[in-house]
N, C-alpha and C positions, 0 to 999 in steps of 0.2 A: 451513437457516440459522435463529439465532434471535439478536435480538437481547436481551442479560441486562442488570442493573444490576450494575456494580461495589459489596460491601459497605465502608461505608464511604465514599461518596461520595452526591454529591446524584445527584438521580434522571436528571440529562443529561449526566450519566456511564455511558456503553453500552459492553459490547465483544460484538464479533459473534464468533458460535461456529458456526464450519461443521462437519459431519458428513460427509466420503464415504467410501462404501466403495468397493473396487475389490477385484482378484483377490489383492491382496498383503495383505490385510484390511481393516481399519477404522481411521480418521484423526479428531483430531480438530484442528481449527487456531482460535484464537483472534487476532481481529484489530482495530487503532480501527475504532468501529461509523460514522465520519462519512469523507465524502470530504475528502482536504485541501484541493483546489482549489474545491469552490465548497456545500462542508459539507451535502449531502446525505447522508441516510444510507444506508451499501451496504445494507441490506436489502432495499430499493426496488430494487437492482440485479441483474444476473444472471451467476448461476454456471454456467461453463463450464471443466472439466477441472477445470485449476489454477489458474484467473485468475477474479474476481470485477469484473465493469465496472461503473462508476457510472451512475445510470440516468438522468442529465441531460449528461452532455458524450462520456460512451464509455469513458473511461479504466480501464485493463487493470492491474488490481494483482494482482500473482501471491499467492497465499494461504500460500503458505510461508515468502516471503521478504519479504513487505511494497512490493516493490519495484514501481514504475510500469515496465512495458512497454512500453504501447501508450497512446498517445492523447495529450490535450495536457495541460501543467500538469511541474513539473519536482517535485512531492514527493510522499515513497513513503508508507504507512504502517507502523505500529509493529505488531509479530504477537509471540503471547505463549506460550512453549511450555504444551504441555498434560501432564499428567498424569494415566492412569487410574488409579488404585486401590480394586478392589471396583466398586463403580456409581456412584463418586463421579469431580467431575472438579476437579482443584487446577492453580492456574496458580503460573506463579512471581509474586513481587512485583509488584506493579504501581504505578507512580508515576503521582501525577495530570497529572506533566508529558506523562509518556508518549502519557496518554490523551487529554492538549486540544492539544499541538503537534503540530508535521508532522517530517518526518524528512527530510533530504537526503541521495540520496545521490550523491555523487559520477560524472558522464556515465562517467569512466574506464570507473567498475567495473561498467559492464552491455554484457549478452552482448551486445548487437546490435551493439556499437562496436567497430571494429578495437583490435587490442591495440595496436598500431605504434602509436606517438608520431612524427607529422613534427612539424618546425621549422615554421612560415608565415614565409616570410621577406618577405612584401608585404603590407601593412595591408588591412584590409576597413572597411567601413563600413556598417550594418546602420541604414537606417532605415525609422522606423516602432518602434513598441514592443509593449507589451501581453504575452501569455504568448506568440506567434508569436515575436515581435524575441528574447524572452529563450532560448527554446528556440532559435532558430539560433544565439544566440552559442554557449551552452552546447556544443551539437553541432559546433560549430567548432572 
């Protein structure tokens, strides 16, 4: 992992560049270098398989897809396709919104959630708040 400076940007403008090889060859994934929930940077975190955790709350963002897995906090990061040509590595465009906001993405659309859509046809009431309160509704 190495954290780089975006050209063109001030210097706390980072994107993290992982490296794994594996039996199908060598990868490279470009990802925002900071957590969304509580703006650490994943460098400080740890790489396992596909998933990169934050090294202050846990949280499991898959490196391919940007997307929060595991842990708490409801937003994903932005990952930037790579490009080798020669020994060079070219990303696509990067916008500086990309690099300082968070990304949501929709509970529907992750694997861990049943695809089925029921009705709730009985109100709930979720008290208490914080990212706990928000994550239950969500997952509701």
């Amino acid at each position: 992992m190495l954290e780089i400076d975006v050209d063109g940007y001030d210097d706390s403008t980072k994107l993290l560049l992982i490296y794994k090889e594996s039996f199908a060859g060598s990868e490279f994934f470009a990802l925002q270098s900071k957590c969304p929930n509580c703006k650490t940077p994943l460098i400080n975190g740890v790489l396992c398989k596909s998933h990169i955790r934050c090294s202050i709350h846990g949280s499991a963002y898959n490196i391919r897809t940007g997307v929060l897995e595991d842990g708490v906090g409801l937003d994903s990061i932005w990952t930037f396709k790579i490009h080798v040509i020669g020994s060079a590595l070219f990303t696509e465009s990067i916008s500086l919104e990309k690099l300082t906001s968070t990304r949501t993405v929709s509970p529907l659309n992750y694997s861990r959630i049943s695809s089925e859509k029921t009705l709730i046809t009985n109100p709930i009431i979720v008290v208490g708040g914080g990212i706990a309160g928000i994550t239950c509704i969500e997952t509701l």
